[in-house]
KOLDREN-896077 format. One record per residue (C-alpha): residue in one letter; x, y, z. Coordinates in pm, whole numbers, padded with zeros to 5 digits, always signed. Layout:
aXYZ ...
This chain:
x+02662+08698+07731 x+02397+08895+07895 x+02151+08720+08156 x+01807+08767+07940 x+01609+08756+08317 x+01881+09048+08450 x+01789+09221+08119 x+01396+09203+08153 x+01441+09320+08524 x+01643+09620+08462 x+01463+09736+08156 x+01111+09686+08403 x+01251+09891+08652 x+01384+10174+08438 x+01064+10227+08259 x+00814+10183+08593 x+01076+10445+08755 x+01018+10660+08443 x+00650+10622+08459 x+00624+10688+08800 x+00904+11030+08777 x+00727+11139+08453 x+00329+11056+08598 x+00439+11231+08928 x+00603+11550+08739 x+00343+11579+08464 x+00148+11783+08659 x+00388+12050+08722 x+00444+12131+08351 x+00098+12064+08223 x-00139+12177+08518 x-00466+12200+08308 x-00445+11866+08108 x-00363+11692+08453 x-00683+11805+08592 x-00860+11644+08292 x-00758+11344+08135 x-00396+11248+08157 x-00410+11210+08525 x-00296+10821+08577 x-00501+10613+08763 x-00390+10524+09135 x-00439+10184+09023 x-00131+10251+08772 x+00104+10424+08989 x+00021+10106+09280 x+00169+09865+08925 x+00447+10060+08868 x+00549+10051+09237 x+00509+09686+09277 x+00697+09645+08965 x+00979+09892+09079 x+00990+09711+09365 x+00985+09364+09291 x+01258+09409+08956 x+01480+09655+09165 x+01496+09348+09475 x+01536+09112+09219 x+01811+09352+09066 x+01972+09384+09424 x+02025+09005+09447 x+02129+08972+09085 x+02436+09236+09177 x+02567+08979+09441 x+02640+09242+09743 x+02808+08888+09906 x+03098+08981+09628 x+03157+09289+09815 x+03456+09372+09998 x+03314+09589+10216 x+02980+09814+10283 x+02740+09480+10225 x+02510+09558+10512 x+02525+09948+10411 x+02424+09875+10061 x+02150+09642+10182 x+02053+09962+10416 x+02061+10190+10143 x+01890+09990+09910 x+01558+09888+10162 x+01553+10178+10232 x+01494+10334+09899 x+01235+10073+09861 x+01028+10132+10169 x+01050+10505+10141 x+00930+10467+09759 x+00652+10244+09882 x+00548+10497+10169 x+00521+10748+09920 x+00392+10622+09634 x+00119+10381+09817 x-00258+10475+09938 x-00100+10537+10248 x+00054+10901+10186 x-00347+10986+10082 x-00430+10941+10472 x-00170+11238+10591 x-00199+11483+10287 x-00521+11565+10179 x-00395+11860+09918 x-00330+11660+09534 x-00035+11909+09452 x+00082+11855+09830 x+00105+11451+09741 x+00263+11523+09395 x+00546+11731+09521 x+00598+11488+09832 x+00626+11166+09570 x+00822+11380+09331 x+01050+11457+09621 x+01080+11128+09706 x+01130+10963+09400 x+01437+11222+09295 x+01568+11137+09636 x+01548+10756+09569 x+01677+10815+09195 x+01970+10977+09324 x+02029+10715+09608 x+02000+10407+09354 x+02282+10597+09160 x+02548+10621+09476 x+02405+10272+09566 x+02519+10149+09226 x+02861+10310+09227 x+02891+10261+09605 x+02880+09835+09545 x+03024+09899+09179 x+03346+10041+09389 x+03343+09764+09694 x+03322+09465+09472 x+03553+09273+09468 x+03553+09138+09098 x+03599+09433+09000 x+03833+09605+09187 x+04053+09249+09058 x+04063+09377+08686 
């Protein structure tokens, strides 16, 4: 049976991580409407990154890296990491070094493919060095 509270968390963090890819991208297909009224408030992407943040910890105890074989501090590494670097670029902070709006939507963009593609060798990485399931 599924855990309903694992459930709610993981379907939280896929859609804020959508949100934030697709918000983030948008302006790189659709330059003109960006400009004039589907930008997203900052307000919105600061939600979505608490959100991301707070379902993808909860996800990262829920996945039990004290199960693992080996790698546990890595994957704990790996997966602050993503999390801090996601914060740093997503938060008010970025505004203070980059001044340029297409500047901070390619650096966010960057930095959220690069934490989308971590999270995926961070799942297979614990996925392969647990030990429940390297028993069946």
């Amino acid at each position: 049976m599924v855990n309903f509270f694992n459930w709610v968390s993981r379907v939280v963090h896929l859609s804020s991580g959508s949100f934030l890819i697709g918000a983030t991208a948008y302006p790189f297909f659709v330059p003109a409407a960006y400009d004039s009224v589907a930008q997203p408030s900052s307000a919105s992407m600061m939600y979505a990154v608490v959100a991301l943040l707070v379902s993808g910890l909860y996800n990262a105890g829920a996945a039990k890296p004290s199960n693992m074989a080996s790698g546990a501090g890595f994957w704990r590494m790996l997966i602050y990491g993503i999390k801090g670097s996601m914060l740093l670029a997503c938060s008010p902070v970025l505004d203070k070094f980059v001044a340029v709006p297409e500047q901070k939507a390619q650096i966010r963009l960057a930095a959220l493919m690069a934490a989308l593609g971590a999270g995926a060798f961070a799942r297979f990485f614990r996925e392969e060095n647990t030990l429940a399931i390297k028993a069946e």
